[in-house]
N, C-alpha and C positions, 0 to 999 in steps of 0.2 A: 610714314613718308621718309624715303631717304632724297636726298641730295648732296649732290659733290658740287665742290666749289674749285675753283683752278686761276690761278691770277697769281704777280709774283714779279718781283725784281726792286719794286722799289714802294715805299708806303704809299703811294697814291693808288696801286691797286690793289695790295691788301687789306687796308683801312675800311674801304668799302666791305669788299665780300666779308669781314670782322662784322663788321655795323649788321650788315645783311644777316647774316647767320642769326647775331644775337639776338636781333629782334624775329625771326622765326623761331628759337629756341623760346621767349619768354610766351609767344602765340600756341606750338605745341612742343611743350618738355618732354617728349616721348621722341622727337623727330630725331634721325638718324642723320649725322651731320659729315663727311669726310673733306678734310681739303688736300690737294694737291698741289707742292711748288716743287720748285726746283733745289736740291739736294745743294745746298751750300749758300743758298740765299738768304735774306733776312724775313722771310716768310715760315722757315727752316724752326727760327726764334719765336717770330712771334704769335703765329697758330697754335703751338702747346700755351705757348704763357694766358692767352685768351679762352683756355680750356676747350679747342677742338681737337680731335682728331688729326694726326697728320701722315701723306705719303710721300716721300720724296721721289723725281727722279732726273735723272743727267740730263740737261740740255743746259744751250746755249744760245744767242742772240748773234746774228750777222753784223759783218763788219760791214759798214756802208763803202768806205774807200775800198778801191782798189787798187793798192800795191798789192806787190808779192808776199808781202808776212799775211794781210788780211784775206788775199786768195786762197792761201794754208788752211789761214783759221776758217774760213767757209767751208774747205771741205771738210773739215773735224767739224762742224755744225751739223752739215747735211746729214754725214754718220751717224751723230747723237740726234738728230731729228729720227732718224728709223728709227731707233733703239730705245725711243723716249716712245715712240708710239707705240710699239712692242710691250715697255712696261704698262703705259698707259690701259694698254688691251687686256692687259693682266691682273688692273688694282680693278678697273672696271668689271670685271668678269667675277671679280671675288664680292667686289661691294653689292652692284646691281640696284645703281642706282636709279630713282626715277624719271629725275634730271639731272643736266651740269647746269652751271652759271659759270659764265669766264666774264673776270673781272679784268683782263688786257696781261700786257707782256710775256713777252716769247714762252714763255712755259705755258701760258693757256692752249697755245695751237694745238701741239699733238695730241693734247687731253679733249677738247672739245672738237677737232676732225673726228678720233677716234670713235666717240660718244653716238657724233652723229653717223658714224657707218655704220655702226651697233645698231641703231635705228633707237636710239635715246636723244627724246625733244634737249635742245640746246637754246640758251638765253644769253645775250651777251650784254655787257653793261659798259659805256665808255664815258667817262669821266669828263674830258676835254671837251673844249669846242673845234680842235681837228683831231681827229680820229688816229689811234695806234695803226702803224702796219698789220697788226695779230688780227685786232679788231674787224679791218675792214676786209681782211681775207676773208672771214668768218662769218661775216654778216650775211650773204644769200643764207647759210645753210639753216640763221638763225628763224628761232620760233620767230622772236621777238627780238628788237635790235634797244636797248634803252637808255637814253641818250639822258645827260646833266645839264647841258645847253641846248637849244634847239637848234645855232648854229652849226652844229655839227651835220648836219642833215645832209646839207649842200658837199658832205664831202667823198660821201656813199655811194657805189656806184649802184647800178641794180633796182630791183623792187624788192627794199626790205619792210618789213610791218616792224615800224618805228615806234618807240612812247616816249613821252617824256614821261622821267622819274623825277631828276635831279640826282644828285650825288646824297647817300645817309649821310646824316651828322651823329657827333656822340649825342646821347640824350641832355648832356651837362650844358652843352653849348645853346641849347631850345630854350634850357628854363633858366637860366641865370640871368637876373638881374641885374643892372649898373649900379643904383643906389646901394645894394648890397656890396655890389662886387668892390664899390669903391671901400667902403667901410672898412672889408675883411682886409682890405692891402694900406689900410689908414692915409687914404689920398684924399685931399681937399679939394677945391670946389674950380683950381685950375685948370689948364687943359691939359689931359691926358695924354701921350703920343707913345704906341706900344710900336716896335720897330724888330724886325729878326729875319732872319736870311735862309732857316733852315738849321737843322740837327746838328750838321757839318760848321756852317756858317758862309759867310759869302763875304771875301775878301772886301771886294767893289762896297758891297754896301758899306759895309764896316766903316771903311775909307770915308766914305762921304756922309756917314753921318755922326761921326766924331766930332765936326766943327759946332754943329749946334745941340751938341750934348753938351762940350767945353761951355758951352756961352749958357746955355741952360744951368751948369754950376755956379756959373757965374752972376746972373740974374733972377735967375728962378721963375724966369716968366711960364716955363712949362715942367710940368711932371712928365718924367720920360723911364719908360718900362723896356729895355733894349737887352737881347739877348746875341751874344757874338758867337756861338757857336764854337762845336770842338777845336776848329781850326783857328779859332779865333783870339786865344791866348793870349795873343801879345796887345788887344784893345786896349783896356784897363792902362799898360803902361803908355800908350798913344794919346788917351786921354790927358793921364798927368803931365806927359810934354807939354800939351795944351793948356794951361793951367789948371787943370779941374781935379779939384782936392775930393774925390769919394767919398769919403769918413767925414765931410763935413757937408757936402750936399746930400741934405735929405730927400729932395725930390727927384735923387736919381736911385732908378732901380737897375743895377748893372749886373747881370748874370750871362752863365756859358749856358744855360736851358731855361726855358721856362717848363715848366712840370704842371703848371697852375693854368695854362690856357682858356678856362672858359672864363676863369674868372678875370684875369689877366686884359682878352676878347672885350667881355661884357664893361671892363671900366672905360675904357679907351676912347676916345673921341675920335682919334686919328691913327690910323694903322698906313703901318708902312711894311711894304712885304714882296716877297717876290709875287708867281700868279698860277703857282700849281692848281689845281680844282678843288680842291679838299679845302685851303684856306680860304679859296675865294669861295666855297658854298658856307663856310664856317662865316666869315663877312656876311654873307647875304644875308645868315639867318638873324644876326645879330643888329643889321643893321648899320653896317659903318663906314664911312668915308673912307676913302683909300687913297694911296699912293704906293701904285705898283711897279715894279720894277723885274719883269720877267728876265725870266735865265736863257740867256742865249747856247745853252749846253743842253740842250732837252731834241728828243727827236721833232722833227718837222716845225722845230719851232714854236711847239704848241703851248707856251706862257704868254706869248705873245696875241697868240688867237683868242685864249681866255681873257686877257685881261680885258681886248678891245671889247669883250662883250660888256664888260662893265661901262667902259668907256663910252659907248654909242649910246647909253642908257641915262648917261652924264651921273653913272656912281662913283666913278673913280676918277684918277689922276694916272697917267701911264708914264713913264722915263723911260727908254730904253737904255740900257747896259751903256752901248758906244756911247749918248749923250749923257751919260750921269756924270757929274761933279757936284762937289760939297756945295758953293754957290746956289746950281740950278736948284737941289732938293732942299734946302734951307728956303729959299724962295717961295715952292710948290711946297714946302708945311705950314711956313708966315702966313702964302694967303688963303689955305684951307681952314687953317685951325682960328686964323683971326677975323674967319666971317662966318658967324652965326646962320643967316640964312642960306649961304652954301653948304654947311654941315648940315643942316635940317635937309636941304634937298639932295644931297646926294644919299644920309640915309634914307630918306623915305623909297627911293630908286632903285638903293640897294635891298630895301625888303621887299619891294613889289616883285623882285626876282628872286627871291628864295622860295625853296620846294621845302618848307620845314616838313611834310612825310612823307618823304622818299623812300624808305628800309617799308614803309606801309604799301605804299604804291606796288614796289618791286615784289615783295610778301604775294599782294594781292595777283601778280601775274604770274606768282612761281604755281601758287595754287591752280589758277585759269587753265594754266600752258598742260601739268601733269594731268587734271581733270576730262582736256583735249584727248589726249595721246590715250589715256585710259579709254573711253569712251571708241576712238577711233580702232585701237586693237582689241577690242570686244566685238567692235562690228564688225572685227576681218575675219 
């Protein structure tokens, strides 16, 4: 069995097709696996480090405004859109794959148009609860369209043959335990509140949740697991403004990454977070109250679409960005984290919405879809 994978720009769609592969690789170790991103991206990185295959080729993503610089950069896209499906024509003709799977952004297109003129079945997977532009281009041509939320449905034009999958999680994130997880990070029996913006970090939040980390060193009424991220450097001294001495509060855990995520996840009472799909299927599996805070720098605004899936469910907490202050989110932690039966019912909400096997589900249609197609070109 071979399959190509294509997805790329930013970890919410490589993550997946990572998760995807690996659990077909542990189902058959003989399977033939290639991915293709885009030559300079961070897909570039981390497909070798995860031990696949990889192909590069030149593209690029449209500029939505149009002024005259972003006019420019369109036609240099258009160009590198021919010239990417060109290579694309060419990795595919070498490999001869059985299927693609596009996991979304602009490097999936000219791989999975190409695939499909070749007359090789196409599966596309969308993460969100609103749909990629890649995504929803691609969807008639797909075998199968396989959706993370079901909200997304409503945003597809056409007659596509939809599933729900959900989004894979790592397998660390299914089986870790709290009681454990609390142990291994030596936290007591208060409330937990795990808080992070993202790789990069996220200014905003940073901002607004420094007053009740300060007051947290100060009283100790919560243990707080907060990561500020690369950009986020100058926290730590923000906080000591504040009065909050580090080296003497023990129930602050202050770091530029967490590296430790399931276990980190699994201790947590209260998560505070943006509302990518990756984190939020990572929450669902787990079980946890939220307070989310979507990124208003994402295409179509799709943090915001996610979160509210949480939200209608009554899993979560949502702030938007323009209304966030230290105030308001100190408020919306006090009276999550200070009522018992709201945390029991917002995790119970948020596990009724986890797809804990997804990378099974998706497995299970990569098999179906190439089974079709075999089947269909024997009879021709």
């Amino acid at each position: 069995m071979k399959i190509l994978f294509a997805g790329g720009g930013t970890a919410g769609h490589i993550n997946p097709a990572l998760a995807i592969a690996g659990y077909v690789r542990q189902r058959q170790p003989d399977a033939e696996i290639l991915y293709i991103g885009a030559n300079g991206g961070m897909e570039e990185r981390l497909v070798p480090q995860a031990g696949f295959a990889f192909r590069g080729i030149t593209v690029q993503g449209f500029k939505r405004k149009m002024t005259p610089k972003a006019i420019k950069e369109n036609i240099v896209t258009v160009k590198k859109a021919i010239s990417a499906s060109n290579e694309s024509k060419k990795i595919i003709e070498e490999f001869q794959p059985d299927i693609c799977v596009g996991t979304g952004g602009y490097v999936s297109g000219p791989v999975l148009r190409t695939a499909a003129k070749m007359g090789i079945p196409i599966i596309i997977h969308e993460q969100n609860a609103f749909p990629g532009v890649t995504n929803k281009m691609l969807a008639k041509k797909a075998a199968r369209v396989m959706l993370a939320m079901p909200a997304a449905r409503e945003h597809f034009k056409g007659n596509c043959s939809f599933v729900d999958t959900g989004n894979p999680v790592r397998g660390e994130i299914l089986t870790q335990q709290k009681d454990e997880a609390r142990k291994q990070l030596g936290l007591d029996s208060r409330p937990v509140i795990l808080s992070f913006g993202g790789s990069l970090g996220a200014r905003k939040i940073n901002e607004a949740l420094a007053d009740i980390i300060a007051r947290s060193a100060k009283d100790g009424k919560y243990q707080h697991i907060h990561a500020y991220g690369q950009y986020g450097k100058w926290f730590p001294g923000l906080l000591k403004d504040k009065g909050a001495d580090l080296e003497k509060a023990d129930n602050l855990d202050i770091r530029e990454f967490i590296n430790d995520m399931p276990v980190c996840l699994a201790a947590a009472d209260v998560v505070v977070a943006r509302a990518g799909a990756i984190t939020l299927s990572e929450i669902q599996v787990q079980g946890k109250p939220s307070v989310l805070i979507p990124s208003p720098n994402v295409a179509e605004n799709h943090q915001y679409h996610n979160a509210m899936a949480l939200v209608n469910q009554n899993a979560a907490v949502m702030i938007e960005e323009k209304d966030l202050t230290p105030e308001k989110l100190t408020k919306e932690i006090d009276q999550l984290a200070g009522d018992p039966a709201r945390l029991r019912e917002y995790a119970e909400n948020a596990k009724k919405m986890a797809i804990s096997d997804a990378a099974k589900r998706i497995y299970s249609i990569i098999i179906e879809v190439i089974a079709t197609n075999q089947k269909k070109t024997k009879n021709e």
